[in-house]
C-alpha positions in Angstrom: 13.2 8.0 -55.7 14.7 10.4 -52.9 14.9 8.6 -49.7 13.8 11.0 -46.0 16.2 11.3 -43.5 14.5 9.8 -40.4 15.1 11.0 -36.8 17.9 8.9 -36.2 20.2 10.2 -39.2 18.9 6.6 -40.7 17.5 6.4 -44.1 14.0 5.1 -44.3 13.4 2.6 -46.5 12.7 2.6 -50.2 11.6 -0.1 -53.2 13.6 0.0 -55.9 11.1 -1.7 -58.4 7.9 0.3 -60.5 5.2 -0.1 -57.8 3.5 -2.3 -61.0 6.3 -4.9 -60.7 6.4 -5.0 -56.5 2.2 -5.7 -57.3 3.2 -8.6 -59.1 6.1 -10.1 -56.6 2.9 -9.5 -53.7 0.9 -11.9 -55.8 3.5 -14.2 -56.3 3.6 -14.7 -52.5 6.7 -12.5 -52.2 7.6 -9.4 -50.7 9.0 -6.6 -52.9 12.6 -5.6 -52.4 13.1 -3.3 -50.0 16.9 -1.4 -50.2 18.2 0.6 -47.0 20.9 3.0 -47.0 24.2 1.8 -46.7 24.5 3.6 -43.9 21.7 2.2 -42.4 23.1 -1.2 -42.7 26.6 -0.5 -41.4 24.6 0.6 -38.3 22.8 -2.4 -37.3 25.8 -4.9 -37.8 27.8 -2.6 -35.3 25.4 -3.2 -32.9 25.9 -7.1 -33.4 29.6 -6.7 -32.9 28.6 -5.1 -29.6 26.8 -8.4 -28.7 29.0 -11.3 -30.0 33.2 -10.1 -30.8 33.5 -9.0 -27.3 31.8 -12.4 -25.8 33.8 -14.4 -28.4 36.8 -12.6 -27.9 36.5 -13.6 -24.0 35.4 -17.3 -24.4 38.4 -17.9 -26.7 40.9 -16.3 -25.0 40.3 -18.3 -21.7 39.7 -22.0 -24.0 43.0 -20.8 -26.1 44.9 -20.6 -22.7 43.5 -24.1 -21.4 44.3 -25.5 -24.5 48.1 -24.0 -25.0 49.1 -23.7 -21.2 50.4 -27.6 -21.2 53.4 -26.1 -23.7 54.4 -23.2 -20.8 54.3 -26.2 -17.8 57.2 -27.6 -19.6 59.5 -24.9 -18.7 57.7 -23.4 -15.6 60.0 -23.5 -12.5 62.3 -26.0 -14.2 65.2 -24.4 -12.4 63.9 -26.3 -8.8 62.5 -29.3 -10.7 58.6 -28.2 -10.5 58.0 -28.1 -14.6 55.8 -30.2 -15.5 58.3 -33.1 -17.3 60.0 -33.3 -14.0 56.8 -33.5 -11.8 55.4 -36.2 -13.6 58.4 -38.2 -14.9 57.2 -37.7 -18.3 59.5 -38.4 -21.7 59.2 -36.1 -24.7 57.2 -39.0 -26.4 54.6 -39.1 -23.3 54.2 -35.2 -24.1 54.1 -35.8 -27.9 51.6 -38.4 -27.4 49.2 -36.0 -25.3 49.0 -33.6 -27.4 48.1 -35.5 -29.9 45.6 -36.9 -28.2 43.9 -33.9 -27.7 43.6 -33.5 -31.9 42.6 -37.3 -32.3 39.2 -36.8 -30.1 39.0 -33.1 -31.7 38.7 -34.7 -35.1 36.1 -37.5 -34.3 34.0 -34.8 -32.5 34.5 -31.5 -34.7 32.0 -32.2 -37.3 29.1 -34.0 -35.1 29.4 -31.0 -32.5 28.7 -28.4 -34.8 25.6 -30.3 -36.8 24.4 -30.8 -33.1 24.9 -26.7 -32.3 23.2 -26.6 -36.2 19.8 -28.4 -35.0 20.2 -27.3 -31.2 20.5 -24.1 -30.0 23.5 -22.2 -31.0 23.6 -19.7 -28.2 23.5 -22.8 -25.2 25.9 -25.4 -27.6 28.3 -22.3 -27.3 28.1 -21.8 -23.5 28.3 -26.0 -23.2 31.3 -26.4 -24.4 32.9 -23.5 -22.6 31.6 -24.7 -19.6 33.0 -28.3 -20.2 36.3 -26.7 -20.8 37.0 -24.9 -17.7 35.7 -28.2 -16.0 38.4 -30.8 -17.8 40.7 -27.7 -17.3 40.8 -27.4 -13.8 41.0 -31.0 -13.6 44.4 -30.7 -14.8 45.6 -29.5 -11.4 45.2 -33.3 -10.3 47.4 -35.1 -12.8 50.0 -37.1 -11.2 50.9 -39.7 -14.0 51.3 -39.6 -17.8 48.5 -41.6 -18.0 46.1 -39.0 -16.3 47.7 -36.2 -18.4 46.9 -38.3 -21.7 43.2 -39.0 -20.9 42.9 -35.6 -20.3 44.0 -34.2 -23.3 41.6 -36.3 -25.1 38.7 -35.2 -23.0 39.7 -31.7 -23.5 39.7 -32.1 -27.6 36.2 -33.9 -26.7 34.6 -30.7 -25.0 36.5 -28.3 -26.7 35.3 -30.0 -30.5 32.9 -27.4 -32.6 34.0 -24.3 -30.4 36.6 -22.8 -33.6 33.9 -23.9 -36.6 30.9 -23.4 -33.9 31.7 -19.6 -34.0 32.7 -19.5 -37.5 28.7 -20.9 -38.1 27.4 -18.5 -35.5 28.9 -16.0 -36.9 27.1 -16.3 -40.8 23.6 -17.0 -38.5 24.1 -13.0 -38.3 26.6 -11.5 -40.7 26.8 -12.0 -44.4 30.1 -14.9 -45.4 32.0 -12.0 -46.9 31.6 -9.9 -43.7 33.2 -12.2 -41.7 36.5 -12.1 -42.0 37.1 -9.1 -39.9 34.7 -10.6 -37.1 36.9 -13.9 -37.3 40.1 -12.3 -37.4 38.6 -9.5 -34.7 38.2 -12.5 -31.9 41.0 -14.7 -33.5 42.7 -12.3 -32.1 42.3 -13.5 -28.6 44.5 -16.6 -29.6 47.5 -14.4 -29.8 46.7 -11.9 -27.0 46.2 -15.1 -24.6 49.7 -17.0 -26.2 51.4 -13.6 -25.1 49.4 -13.2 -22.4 49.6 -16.5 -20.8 53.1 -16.4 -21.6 53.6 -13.0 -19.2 51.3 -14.4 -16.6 52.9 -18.1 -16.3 56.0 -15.8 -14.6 53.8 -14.8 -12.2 52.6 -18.2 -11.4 56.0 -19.5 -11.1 56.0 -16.8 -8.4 53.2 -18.6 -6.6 55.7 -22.0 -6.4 54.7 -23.9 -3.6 51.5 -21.2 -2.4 48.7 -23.9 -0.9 50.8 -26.9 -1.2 50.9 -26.5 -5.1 53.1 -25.8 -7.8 53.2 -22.8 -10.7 51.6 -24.8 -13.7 49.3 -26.2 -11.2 48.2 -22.8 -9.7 47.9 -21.9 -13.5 45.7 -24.9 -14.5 43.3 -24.4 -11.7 42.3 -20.4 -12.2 41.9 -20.3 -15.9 39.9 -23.6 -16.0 37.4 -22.2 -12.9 37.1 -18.7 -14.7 36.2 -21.0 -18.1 33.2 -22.4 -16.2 31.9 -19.0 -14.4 32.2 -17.7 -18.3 30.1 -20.5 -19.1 27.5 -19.9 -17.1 27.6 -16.1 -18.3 27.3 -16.7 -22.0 23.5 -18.3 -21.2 22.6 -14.8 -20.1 24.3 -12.7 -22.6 24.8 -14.5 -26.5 21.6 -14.0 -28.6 19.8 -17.2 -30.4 19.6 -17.4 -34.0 17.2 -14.2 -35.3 13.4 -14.4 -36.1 11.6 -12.9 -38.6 9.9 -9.9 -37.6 6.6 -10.8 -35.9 7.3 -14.2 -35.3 7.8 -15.2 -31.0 10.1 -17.3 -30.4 8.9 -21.0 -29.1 10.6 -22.4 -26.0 11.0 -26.1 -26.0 10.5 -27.9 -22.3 14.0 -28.1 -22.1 14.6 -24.7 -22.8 12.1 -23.6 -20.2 14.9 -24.5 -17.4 18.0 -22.1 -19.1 18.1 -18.6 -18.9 16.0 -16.6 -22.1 18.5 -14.5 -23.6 17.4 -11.1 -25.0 17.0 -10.4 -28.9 20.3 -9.4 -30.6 17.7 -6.7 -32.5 14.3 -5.3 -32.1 12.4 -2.6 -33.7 13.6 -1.6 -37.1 17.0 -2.8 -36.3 15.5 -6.0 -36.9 13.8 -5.3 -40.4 17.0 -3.5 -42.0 18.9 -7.3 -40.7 15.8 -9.1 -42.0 16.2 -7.3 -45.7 19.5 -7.5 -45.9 20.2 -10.9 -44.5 16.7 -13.1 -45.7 18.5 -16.2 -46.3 19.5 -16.8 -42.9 15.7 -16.0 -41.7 14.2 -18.9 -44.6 17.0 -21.5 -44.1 15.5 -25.0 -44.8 16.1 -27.7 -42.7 19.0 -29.8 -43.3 18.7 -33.9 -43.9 21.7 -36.6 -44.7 21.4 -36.2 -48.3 22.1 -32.2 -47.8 25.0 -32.9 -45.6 26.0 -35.9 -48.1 26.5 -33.2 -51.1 28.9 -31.3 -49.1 31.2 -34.0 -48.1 31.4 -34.9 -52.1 32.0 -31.2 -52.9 35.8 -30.7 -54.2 35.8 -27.6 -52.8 36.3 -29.1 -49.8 39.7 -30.8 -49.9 41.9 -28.0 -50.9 40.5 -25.6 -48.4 41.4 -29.0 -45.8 45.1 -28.8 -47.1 45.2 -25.1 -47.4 44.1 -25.4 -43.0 46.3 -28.3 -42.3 49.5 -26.8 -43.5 48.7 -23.4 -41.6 47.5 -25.0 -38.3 50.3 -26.9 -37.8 53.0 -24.6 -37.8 50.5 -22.2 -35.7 50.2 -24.9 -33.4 53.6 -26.0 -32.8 54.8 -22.3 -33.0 52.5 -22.1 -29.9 52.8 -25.4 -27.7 56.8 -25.8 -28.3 57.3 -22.2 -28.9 59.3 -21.7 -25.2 61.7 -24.6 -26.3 62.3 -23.3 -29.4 63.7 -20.1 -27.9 65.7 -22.0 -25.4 67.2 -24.0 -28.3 68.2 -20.2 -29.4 69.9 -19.6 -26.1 70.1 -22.5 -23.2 71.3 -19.7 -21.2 67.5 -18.0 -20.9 65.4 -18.6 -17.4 62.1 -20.1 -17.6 60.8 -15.6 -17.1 63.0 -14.6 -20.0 61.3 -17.6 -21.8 58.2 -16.5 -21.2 58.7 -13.1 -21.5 60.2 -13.4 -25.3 57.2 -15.6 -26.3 55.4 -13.3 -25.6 56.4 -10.8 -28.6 55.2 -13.7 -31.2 51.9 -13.0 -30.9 52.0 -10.0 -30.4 53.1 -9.5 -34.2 50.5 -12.3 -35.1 48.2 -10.0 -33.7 49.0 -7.0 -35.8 48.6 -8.8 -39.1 45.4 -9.8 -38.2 44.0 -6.2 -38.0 46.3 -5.7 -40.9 45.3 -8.0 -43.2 41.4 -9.6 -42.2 39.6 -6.3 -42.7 41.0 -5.9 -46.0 40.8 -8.9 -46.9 36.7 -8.8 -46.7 36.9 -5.4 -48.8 38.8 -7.4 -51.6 36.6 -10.6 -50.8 37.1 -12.1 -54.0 41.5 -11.8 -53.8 41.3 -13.6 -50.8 43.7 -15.7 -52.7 46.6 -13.6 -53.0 45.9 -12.4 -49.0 46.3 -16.1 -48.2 49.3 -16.9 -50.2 51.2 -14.0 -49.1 51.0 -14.9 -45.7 52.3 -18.2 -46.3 55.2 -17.3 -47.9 55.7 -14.7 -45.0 55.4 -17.9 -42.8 58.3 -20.1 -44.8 60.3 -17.1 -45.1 60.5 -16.9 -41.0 61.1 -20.7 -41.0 63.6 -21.1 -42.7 65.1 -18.0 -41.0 65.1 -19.5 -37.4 66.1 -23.2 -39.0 69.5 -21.9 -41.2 70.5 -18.8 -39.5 73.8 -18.7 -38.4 73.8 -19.9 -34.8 76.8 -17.6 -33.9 73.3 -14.9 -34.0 70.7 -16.5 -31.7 68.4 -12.6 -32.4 68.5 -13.8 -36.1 67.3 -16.8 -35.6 64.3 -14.9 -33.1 63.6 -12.3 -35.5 62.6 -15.8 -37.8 59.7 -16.4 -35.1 58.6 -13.4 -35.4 57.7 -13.4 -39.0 56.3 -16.6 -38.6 54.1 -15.1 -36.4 53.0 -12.3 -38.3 52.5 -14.5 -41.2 50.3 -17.0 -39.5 48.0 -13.8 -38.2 45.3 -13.8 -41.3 45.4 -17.1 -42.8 43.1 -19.0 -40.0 40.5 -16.4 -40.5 40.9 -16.4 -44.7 40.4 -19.8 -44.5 37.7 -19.8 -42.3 35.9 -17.2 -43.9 36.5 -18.7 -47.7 34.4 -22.0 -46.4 31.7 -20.0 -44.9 31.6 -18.3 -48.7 32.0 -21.1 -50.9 29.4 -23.4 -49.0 27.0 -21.0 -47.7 26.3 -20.3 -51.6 26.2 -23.8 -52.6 24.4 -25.9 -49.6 23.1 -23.6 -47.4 23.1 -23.9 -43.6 24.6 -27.0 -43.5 27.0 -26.4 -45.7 28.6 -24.0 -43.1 28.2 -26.0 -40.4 29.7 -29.0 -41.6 32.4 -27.9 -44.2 33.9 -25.2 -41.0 33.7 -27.9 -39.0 35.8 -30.9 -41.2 38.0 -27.8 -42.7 38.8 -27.4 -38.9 39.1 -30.8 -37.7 40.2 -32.2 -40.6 43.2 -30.0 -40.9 43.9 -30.1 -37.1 45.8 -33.3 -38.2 48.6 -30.7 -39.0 48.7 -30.4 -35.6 49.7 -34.3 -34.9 52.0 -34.1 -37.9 53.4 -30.8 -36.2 53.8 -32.9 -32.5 55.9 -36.0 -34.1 57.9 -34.3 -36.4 58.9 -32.1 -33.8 59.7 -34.8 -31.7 61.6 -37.1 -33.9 63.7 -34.7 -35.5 65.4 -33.6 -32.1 63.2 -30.7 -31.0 63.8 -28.6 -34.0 61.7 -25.8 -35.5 58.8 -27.3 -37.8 59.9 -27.5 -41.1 58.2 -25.4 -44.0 57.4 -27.8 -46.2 54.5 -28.2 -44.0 52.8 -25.1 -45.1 54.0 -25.5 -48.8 51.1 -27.8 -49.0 49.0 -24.9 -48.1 50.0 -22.2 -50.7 50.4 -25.1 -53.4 46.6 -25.8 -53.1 45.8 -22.0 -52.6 45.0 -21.5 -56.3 43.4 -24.7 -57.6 39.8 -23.0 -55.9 40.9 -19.4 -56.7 38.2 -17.2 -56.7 35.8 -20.2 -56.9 32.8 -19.5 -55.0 34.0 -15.8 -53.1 30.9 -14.7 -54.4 28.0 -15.0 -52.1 25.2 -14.5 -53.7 22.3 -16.6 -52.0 20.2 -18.2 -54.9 19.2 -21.3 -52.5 15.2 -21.3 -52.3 15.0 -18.4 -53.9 15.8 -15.8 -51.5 18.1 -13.0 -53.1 18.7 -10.7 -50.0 20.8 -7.2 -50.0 23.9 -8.3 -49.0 24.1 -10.9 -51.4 23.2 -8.0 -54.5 25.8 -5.7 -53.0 28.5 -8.5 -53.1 28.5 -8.6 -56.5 31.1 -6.2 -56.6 34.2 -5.8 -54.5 33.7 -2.8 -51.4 37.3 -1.6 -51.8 38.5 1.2 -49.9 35.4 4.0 -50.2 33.9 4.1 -46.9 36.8 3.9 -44.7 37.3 5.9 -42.1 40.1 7.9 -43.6 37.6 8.5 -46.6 34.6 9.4 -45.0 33.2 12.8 -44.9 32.8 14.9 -42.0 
């Protein structure tokens, strides 16, 4: 059946069954299938990323900087005794011990904050926890003790719990798992952009030394945690909550009544062509213990953990110590140069992910061989900048630098291979919780990352940290890449066009004029 070109250069909709069999699914209480041009389809999830990548990319580029700005005040004005270690009198074990606090309290709360944002709304959960950041942020200005630094930390891995795995379930509330990757990797990107870019701002903060009776990392602390909370406030007005069905109004609870409404990510037929292709968001069943039960006893589970634990940790201690790796390079660098050469890190993290993540969801199923590749990328760099000669201090820099591009994809792989595996096999709450202890869970190769680093003499984290990661890389394979939505019946058209890979046809280069 031909389809009609609509006014819009859409397709309209056709059925692709005999009218006599889309009879029968009407009396069976279901609709008949209804396809859209691909086209079509392509359309309407452009217009989410217009709504929710460049929000995401914001949010996460501000909490990023709160987060990682601790690792530049180490180093900022060190040369006049205003770095942070020197303000506060603190030991490398003090520091160590901080930053670990912030993962312990991010564990406990990862998991609970996203099956909160799973029965809750989304939209304000998301907007919450920015808020709370920029608050315990800018409280940072106010530390005057190791003991105030540490309790910090911790309530800073409170707050900031669910936001990584909070996106990464907002995310499949609108998109297809196997469409994902690219929007991960698209505001994952905002990690790298604010490590480089907080790194190239911190020298202008050491330029406002002693501005207001305060120091650089202090001046730093104080703006980036008040612009988290005016962001805050914005999201309320600007990310969409979870889609309706069409014809259904949405019900505001009395608490609801007092926040901002939020207008619908998609009306008109917009909203039919998501509702078609997308029907198992729109008919999720709630969740109960026993449903969250079978995903913590899914095997799946534990290799994906590793595969995240061995990643995050180099990421992270590329990122907080990063500044004293280079100045164990050359102890001749300033705290700008410093700044100025972390900033290059990223920036090849950065590439790779724009690289790499939109391929990646083409190829869904070899998501594999994407993720292994980029782990050996990451060992080759470490062991590069640990056993180059140190008569050639570049060498040893050109070894962060493919550490950073190989850390780029794997994050949003991982991610993105959860959301597949347990959207298919439990649902909703599958997502939320498996993102969430994947996440949390393998955040503890952050702590690993912190003592290591510190008991070994400040030297670069050691590789066999992410040989964990490619070792458990293939015992899932191409175990549940497929996302085909079976769960209470729903089929929808993106889970019958994931049957097969997308591969390279419609891409830009290939499209006709």
């Amino acid at each position: 059946m031909a389809d009609d070109t609509d006014a819009e250069g859409g397709k309209t909709p056709v059925t692709t069954n005999a009218d006599h069999e889309a009879g029968t699914q009407l009396e069976e209480g279901r609709p008949a299938r209804v396809e859209y041009d691909i086209e079509r389809v392509e359309a309407v999830y452009r217009k989410l990323d217009l709504r929710i990548i460049p929000a995401f990319w914001i949010l996460y580029f501000l909490c990023s900087a709160i987060r990682s700005n601790i690792g530049l005040a180490q180093t900022m004005n060190s040369n006049v005794g205003h770095d942070l270690m020197t303000m506060l009198g603190l030991s490398s074990n003090d520091v160590s011990t901080a930053l670990a606090l912030f993962y312990v309290s991010y564990v406990i709360f990862d998991c609970p904050s996203n099956l909160v944002m799973s029965k809750l709304s989304p939209r304000v959960w998301m907007a919450r926890i920015v808020f709370a950041v920029g608050v315990i942020g800018a409280c940072f200005t106010a530390v005057r003790s190791a003991w105030s630094l540490k309790l910090l930390r911790f309530l800073l891995g409170m707050v900031i719990a669910g936001m990584w795995p909070g996106m990464s379930y907002y995310l499949t509330l609108f998109y297809p798992p196997s469409r994902t990757g690219k929007r991960i990797g698209m505001y994952f990107t905002a990690s790298q952009i604010s490590a480089a870019v907080v790194g190239l701002v911190s020298a202008g903060f050491q330029l406002m030394d002693g501005v207001g009776g305060l120091v650089g990392f202090q001046w730093m602390f104080l703006i980036y945690g008040l612009l988290a909370v005016l962001l805050g406030w914005t999201l309320l007005w600007w990310l969409p909550e979870r889609p309706l069905p069409p014809g259904q109004r949405r019900e505001r609870s009395s608490f609801m009544k007092w926040l901002p409404p939020t207008p619908e990510a998609l009306t008109g037929e917009d909203a039919l062509v998501h509702y078609e292709d997308l029907k198992r968001v729109y008919h999720s069943r709630p969740w109960t213990l026993k449903d969250l039960g079978y995903v913590l006893i899914d095997w799946r589970l534990w290799p994906l953990t590793l595969m995240y634990f061995g990643v995050v940790g180099v990421g992270i201690g590329t990122q907080l110590y990063g500044t004293v790796i280079i100045r164990g390079i050359n102890p001749s660098f300033t705290g700008v140069q410093l700044s100025l050469l972390f900033a290059p890190i990223w920036i090849m993290d950065f590439f790779a992910i724009l690289l790499v993540t939109p391929i990646s969801d083409r190829f869904h199923r070899l998501r594999p061989l994407f993720f292994s590749c980029a782990v050996c990328i990451q060992i080759a760099g470490l062991l590069t900048v640990t056993f180059a000669p140190t008569s050639n201090p570049w060498a040893r820099y050109g070894g962060l630098l493919m550490v950073g591009f190989g850390l780029g994809p794997t994050v949003p792989i991982c991610m993105t291979w959860t959301n597949e595996i347990f959207q298919q096999r439990h649902g909703e709450v599958g997502v939320a919780a498996a993102s969430a202890l994947v996440s949390g869970l393998g955040n503890l190769g952050s702590i690993t990352t912190t003592y290591a680093y510190t008991q070994v003499g400040r030297q670069t984290p050691l590789p066999g940290l992410i040989s964990t990661a490619e070792a458990t890389c293939h015992k899932i394979g191409s175990s549940g890449s497929s996302t085909i939505d079976s769960m209470d019946g729903f089929q929808d058209g993106a889970a019958r066009r994931e049957l097969q890979q997308r591969g390279f046809g419609r891409m830009w280069w290939r499209k006709r004029t």
